[in-house]
C-alpha positions in Angstrom: -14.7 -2.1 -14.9 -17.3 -3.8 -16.4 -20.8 -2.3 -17.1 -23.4 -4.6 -15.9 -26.8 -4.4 -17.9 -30.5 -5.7 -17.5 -32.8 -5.7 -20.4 -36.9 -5.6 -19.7 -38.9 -6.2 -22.5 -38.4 -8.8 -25.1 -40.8 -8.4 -27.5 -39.7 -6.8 -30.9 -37.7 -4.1 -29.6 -36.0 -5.1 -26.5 -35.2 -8.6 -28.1 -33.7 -7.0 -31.3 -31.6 -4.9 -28.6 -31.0 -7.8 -26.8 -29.5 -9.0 -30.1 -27.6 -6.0 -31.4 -25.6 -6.3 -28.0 -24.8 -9.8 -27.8 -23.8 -9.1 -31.5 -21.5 -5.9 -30.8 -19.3 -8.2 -28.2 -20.4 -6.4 -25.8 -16.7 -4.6 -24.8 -16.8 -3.5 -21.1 -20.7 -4.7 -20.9 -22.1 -7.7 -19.6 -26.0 -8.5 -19.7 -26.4 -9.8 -16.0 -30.3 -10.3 -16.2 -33.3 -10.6 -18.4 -37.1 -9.6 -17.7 -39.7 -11.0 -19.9 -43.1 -13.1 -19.2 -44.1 -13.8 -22.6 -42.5 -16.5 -24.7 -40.5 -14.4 -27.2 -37.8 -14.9 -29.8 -36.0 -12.4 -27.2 -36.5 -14.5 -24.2 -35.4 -17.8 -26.2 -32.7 -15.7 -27.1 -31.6 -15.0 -23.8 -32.2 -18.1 -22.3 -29.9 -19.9 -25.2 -26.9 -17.6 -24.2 -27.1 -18.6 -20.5 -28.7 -14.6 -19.4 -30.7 -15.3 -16.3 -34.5 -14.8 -17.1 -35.6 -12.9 -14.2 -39.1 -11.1 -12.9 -38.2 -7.3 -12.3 -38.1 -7.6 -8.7 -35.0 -10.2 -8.9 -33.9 -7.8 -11.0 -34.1 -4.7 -8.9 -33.3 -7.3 -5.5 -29.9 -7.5 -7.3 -29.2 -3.8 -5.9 -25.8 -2.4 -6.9 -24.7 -5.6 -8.8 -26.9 -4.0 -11.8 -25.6 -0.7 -13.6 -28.2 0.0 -15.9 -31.9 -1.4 -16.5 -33.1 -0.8 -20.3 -36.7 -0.9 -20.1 -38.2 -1.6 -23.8 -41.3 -1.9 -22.4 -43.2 0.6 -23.7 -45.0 1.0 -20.6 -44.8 3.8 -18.4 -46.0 2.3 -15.6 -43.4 -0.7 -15.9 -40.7 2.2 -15.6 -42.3 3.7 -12.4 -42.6 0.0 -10.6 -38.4 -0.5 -11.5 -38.2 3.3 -10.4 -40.3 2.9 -6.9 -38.6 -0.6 -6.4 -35.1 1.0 -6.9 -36.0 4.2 -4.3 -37.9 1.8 -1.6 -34.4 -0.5 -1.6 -32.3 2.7 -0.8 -30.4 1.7 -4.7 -29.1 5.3 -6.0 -26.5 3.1 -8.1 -28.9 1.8 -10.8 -29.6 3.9 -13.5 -33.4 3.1 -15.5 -32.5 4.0 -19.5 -35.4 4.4 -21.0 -36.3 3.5 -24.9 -34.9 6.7 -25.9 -31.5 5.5 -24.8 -32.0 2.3 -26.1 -32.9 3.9 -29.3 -30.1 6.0 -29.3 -27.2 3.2 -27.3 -28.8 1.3 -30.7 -27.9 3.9 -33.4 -24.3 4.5 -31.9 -24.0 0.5 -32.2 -25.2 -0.5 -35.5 -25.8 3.2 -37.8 -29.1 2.4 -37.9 -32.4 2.9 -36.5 -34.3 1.0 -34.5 -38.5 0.1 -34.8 -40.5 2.4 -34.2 -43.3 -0.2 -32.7 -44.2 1.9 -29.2 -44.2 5.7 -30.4 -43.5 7.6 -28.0 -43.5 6.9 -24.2 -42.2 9.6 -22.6 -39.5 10.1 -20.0 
């Protein structure tokens, strides 16, 4: 089984995160989908290892065939829109990891903490 992963936000945070995974391998995981509007080192990132740069409704449209969304936004209300887009679809598959899982998925990886650029957002 492979765990199938999309990464919102790829400013400084989520495109370091994007990095430390495509750096771990990535055993059991695969990055299926991207969401970033800016024009970040994390989107170029992406978009140089063939990840499909998506808007988060492609994203959550993808239904089942996405395991886990890391939002590294920073914004609540980004997390609420993938939340309310997953519930109006009928997807109780997907699970929304916010940065604190990030932060923590990012610790387990590398033994080191991540940046602390959005304080704290909350649940």
């Amino acid at each position: 089984m492979s765990i199938r992963i999309a990464v919102v936000g790829l400013g400084r945070v989520g495109g370091r995160f994007l990095e430390v995974l495509l750096d771990t391998g990535l055993p059991g995981m695969s990055i299926c989908a991207v969401a970033e509007s800016g024009e970040t080192e994390g989107r170029r990132l992406a978009q140089d290892n063939g990840i499909p740069v998506e808007s988060m409704d492609d994203i959550i449209a993808r239904g089942d065939q996405v395991d886990v969304i890391f939002d590294l936004t920073g914004q609540p209300q980004v997390r609420q829109m993938l939340r309310d887009g997953m519930q109006s679809s009928g997807n109780r598959h997907t699970v929304v990891a916010p940065e604190v899982m990030a932060h923590l998925s990012w610790a387990m990886l590398t033994r080191e903490a991540p940046p602390d650029v959005h304080g704290s957002t909350g649940y």
